[in-house]
FIVO-40859 format. One line per 8 residues: their letters; for each residue x, y, z of N, C-alpha, C. Coordinates in Angstrom, 2 decimals, m for minus. Atoms other than C-alpha are relative to their C-alpha. Layout:
BEGIN
a) X/Y/Z/X/Y/Z/X/Y/Z | ...
***
This chain:
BEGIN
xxxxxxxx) 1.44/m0.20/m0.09/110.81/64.49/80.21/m0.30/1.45/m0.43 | 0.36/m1.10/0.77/109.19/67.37/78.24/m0.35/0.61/1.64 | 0.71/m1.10/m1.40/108.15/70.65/80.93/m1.36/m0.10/0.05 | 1.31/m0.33/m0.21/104.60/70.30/79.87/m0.46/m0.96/0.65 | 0.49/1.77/m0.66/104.72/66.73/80.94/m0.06/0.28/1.55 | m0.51/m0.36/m1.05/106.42/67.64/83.81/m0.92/0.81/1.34 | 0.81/m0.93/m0.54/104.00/70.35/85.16/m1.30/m0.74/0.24 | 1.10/0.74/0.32/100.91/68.41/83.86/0.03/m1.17/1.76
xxxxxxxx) m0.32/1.27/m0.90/102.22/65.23/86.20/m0.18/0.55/1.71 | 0.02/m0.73/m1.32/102.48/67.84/89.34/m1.19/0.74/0.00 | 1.18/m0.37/m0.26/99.28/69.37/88.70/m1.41/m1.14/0.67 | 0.62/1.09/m0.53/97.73/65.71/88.87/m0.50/m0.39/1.26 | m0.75/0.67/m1.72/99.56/64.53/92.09/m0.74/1.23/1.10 | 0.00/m1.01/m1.40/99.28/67.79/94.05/m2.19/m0.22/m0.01 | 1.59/m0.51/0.24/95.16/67.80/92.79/m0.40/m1.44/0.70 | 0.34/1.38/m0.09/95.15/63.56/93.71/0.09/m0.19/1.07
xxxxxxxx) m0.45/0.43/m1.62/96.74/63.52/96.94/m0.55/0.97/1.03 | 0.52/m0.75/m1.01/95.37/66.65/98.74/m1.80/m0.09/m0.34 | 1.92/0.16/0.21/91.62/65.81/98.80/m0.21/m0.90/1.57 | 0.59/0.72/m1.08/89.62/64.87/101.65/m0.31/m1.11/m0.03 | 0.39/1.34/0.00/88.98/61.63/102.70/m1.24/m0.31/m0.06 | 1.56/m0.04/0.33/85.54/60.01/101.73/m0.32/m0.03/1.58 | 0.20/0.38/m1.47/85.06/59.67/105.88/m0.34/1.32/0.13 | m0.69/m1.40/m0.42/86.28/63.24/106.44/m1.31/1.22/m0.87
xxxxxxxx) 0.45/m0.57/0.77/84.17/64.63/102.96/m1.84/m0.30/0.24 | 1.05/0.32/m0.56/81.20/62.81/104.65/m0.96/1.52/0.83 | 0.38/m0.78/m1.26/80.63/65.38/107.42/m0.31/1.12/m1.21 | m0.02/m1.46/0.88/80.98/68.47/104.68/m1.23/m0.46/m0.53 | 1.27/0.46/0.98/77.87/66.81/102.39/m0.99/m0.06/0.74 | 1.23/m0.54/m0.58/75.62/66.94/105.50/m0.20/1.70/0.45 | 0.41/m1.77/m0.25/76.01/70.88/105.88/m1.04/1.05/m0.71 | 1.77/m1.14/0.84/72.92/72.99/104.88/1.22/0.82/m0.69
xxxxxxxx) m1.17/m1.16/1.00/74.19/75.19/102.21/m0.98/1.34/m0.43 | 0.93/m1.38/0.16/72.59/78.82/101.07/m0.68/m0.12/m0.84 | 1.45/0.23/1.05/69.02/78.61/99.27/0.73/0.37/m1.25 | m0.65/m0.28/1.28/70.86/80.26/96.14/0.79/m0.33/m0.70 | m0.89/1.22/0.83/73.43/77.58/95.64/m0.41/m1.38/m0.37 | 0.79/0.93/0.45/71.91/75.62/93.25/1.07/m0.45/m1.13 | m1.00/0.93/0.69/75.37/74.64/91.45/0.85/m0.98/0.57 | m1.17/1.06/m0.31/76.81/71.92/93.41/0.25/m0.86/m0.75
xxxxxxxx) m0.95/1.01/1.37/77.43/69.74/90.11/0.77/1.15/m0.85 | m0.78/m1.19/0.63/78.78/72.84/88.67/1.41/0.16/0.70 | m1.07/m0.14/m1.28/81.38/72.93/91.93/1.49/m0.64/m1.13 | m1.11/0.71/0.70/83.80/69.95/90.03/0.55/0.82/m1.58 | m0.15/m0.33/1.00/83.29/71.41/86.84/0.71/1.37/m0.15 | m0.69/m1.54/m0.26/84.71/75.17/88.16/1.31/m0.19/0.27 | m1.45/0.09/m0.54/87.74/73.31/89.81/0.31/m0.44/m1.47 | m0.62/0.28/1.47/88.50/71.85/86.10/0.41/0.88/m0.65
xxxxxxxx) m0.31/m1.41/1.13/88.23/75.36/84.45/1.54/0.26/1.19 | m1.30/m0.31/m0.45/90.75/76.37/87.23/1.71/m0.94/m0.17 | m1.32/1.03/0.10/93.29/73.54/87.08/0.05/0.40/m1.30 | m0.31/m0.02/1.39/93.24/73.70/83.33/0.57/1.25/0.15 | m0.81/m1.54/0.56/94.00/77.44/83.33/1.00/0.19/1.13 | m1.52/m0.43/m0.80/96.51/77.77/86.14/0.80/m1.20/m0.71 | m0.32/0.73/0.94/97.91/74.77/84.23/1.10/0.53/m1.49 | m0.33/m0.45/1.27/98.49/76.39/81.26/0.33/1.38/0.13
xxxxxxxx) m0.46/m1.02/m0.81/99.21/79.59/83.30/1.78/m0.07/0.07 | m1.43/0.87/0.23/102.39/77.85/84.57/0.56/m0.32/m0.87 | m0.26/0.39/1.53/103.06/76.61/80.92/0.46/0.67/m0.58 | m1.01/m0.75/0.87/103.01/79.48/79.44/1.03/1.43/0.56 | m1.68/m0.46/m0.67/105.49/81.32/81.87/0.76/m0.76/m0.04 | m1.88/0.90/0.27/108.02/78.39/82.00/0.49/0.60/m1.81 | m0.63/m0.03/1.16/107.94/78.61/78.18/0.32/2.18/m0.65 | m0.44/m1.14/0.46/108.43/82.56/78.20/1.12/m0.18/1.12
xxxxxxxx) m1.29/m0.16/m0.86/111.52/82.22/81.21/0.91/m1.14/m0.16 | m0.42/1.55/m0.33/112.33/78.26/81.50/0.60/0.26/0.95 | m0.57/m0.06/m1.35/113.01/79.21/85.08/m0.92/m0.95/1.06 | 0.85/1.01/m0.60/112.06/76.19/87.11/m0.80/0.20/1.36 | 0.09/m0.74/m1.58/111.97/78.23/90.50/m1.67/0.47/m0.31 | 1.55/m0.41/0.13/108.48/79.81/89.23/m1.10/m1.07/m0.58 | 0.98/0.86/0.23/106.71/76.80/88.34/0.15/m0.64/1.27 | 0.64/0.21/m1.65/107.87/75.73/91.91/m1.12/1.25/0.80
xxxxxxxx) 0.73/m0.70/m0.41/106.24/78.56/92.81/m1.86/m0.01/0.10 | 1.10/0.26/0.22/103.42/77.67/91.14/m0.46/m1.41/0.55 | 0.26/1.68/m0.49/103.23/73.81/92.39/0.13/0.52/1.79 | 0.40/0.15/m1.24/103.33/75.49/95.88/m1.65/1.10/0.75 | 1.73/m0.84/m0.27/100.06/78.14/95.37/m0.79/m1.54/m0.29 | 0.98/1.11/0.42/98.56/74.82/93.71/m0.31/m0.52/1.33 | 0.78/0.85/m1.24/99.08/72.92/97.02/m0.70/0.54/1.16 | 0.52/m1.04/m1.25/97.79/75.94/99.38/m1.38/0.29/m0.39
xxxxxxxx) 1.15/m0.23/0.22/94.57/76.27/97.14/m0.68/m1.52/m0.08 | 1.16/1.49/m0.26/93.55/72.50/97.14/m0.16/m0.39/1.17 | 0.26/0.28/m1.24/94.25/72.36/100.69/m1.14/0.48/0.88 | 1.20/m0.61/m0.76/91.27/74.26/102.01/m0.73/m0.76/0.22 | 1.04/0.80/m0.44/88.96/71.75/101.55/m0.08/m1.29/0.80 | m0.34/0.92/m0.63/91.05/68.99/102.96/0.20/0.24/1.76 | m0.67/m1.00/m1.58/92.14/71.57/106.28/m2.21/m0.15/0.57 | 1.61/0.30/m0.05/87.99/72.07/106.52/m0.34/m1.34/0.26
xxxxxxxx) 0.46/1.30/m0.09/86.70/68.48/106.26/0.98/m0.49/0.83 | m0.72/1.56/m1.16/89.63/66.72/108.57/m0.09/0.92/1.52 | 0.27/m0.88/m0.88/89.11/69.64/110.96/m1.20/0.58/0.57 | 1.40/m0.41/0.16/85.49/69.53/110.51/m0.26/1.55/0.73 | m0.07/m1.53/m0.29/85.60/73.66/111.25/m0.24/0.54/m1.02 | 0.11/m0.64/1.39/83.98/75.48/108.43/1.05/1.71/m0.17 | m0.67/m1.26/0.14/85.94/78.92/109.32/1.48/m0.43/0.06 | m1.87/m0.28/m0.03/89.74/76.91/109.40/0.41/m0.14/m1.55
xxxxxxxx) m0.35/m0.57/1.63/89.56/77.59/105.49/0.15/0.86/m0.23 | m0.44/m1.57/0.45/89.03/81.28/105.68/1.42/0.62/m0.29 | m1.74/m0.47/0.58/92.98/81.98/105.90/0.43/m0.54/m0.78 | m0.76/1.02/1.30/93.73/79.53/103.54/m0.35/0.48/m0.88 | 1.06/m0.39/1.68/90.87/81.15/100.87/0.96/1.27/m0.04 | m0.75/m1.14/m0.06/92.75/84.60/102.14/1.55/0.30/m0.46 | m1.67/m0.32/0.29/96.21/83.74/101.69/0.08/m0.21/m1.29 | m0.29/0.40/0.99/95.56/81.75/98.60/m0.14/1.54/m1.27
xxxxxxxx) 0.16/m1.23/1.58/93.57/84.70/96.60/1.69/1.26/0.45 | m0.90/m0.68/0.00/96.40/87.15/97.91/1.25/m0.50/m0.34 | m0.40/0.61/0.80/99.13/84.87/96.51/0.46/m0.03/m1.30 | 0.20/m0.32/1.28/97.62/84.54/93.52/m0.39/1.18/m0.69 | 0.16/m1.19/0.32/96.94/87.94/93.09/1.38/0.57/m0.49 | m0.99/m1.06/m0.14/100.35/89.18/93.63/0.82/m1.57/m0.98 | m0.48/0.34/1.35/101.68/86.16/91.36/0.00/0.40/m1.46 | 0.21/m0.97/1.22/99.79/87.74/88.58/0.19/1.32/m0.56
xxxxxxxx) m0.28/m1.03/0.20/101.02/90.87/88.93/1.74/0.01/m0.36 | m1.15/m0.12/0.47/104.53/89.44/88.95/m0.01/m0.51/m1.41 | m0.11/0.92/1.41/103.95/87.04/85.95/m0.52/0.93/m0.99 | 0.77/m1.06/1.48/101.81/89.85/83.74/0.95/0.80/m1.15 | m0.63/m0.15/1.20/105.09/91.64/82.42/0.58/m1.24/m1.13 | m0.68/0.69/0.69/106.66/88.98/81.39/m1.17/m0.82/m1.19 | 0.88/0.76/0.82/103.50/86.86/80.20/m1.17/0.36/0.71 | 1.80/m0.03/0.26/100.13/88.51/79.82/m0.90/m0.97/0.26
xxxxxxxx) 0.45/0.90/0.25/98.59/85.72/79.05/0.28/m1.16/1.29 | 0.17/0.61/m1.39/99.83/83.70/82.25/m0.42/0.59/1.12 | 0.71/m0.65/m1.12/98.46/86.45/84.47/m1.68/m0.09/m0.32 | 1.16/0.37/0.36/95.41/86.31/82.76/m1.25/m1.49/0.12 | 0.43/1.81/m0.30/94.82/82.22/82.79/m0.39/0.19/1.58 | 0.32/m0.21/m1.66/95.10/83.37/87.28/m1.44/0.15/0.12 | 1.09/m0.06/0.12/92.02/85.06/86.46/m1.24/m0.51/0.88 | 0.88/0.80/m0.12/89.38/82.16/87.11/0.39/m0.55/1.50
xxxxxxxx) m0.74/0.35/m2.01/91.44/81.37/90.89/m0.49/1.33/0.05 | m0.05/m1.03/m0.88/90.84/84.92/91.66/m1.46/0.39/m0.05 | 1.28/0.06/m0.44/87.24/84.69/90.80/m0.34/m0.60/1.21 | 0.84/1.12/m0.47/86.11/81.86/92.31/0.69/m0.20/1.45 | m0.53/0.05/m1.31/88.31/81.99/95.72/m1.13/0.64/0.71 | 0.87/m1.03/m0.99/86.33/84.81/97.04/m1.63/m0.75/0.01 | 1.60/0.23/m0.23/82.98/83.57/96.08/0.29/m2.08/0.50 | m0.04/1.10/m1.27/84.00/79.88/98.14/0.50/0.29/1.05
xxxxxxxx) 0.36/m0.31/m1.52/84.68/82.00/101.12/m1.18/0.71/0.28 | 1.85/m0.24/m0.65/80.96/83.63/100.86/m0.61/m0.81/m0.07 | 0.82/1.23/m0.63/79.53/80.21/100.69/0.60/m0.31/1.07 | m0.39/0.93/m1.20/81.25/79.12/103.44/0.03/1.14/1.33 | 0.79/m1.11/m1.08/80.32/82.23/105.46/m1.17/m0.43/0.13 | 1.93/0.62/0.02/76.55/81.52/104.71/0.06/m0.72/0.34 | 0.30/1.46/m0.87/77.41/78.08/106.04/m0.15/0.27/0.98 | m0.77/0.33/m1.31/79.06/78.44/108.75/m1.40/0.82/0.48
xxxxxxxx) 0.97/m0.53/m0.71/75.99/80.93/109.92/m1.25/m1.16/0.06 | 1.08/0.59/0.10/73.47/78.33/108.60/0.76/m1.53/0.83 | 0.09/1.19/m0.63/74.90/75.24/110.43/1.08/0.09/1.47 | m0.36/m0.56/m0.95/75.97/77.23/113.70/0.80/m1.34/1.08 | m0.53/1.35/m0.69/76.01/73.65/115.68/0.70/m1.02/m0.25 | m1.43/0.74/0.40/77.82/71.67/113.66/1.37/0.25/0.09 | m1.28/m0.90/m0.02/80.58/74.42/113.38/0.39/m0.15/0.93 | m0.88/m0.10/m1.79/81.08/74.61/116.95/0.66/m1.50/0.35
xxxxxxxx) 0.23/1.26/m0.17/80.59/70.65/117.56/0.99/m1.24/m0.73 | m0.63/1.05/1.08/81.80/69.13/114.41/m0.68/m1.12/m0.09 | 1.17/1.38/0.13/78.73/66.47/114.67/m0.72/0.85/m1.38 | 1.13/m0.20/1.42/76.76/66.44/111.46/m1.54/0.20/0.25 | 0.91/m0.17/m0.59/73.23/67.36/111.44/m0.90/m1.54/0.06 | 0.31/0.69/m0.56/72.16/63.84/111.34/0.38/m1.24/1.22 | m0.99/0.48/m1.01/74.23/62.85/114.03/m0.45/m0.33/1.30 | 0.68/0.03/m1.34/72.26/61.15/116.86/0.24/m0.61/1.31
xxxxxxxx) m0.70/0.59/m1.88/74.75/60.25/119.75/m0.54/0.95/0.56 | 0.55/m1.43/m0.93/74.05/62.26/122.66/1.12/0.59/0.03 | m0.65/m1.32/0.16/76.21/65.17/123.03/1.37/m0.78/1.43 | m0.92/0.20/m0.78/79.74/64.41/124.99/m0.47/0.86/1.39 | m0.32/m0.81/m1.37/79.92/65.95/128.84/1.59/0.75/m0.10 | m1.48/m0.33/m0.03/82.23/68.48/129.23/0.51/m0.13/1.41 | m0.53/m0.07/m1.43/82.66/67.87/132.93/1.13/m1.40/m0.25 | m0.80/0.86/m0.08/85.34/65.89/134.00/m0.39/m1.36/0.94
***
């Protein structure tokens, strides 16, 4: 099996299998979001630019080392940055992503600094992860302030059981 295949096939899987469940992704789609985010069809279309370029990130370091150890490397930042949203939604907790957004951009930061001598151009492809991490933990700050009761609760805002007892 060719490496690009190879990589390609694990970018898929790791992107196919860590995703929230439609049950789970439910609860996230009723959260007020910040008056100024007016790209949520833009959202899918940002994770594409990223997959494609860490993608081809990975790619073109294997094909400057063919050391397989750093494309594991890379197939295990992949599964630590798709997990946020799955850790969030099954945990319905908008702040148990923050360490995940934290570890991931630091990570990928310090991947790109190892990968840059060798391949420019695969530190560069990181890029678009090291945007876009930071600015999906300041939306999800602005959430978490704008849907205070859900956060705590984990009930959605149209959620009209009555409220559990905490007495025993």
């Amino acid at each position: 099996m060719p490496p690009w295949l190879l990589i390609l096939i694990t970018l898929l899987v790791v992107t196919l299998v860590i995703n929230p469940s439609e049950r789970n992704f439910s609860w996230y789609r009723t959260l007020r979001r910040p008056g100024w985010m007016s790209m949520d069809p833009w959202i899918p279309a940002a994770w594409f630019v990223i997959s494609v370029s860490f993608y081809f990130s990975a790619l073109s370091f294997w094909f400057k080392t063919g050391e397989w150890l750093w494309v594991a490397a890379y197939a295990s930042l992949l599964v630590l940055l798709r997990s946020q949203h799955c850790v969030i939604c099954r945990l319905r907790n908008l702040s148990a992503g923050l360490p995940i957004w934290l570890l991931g951009w630091m990570l990928t930061f310090s991947l790109a600094l190892f990968v840059r001598p060798t391949s420019p151009l695969a530190a560069g492809l990181l890029v678009p992860v090291l945007v876009w991490t930071p600015m999906e933990a300041i939306v999800t700050l602005q959430m978490i302030g704008l849907n205070r009761k859900q956060h705590r609760s984990g009930r959605g805002a149209n959620d009209r059981r009555p409220a559990r007892s905490r007495r025993l």
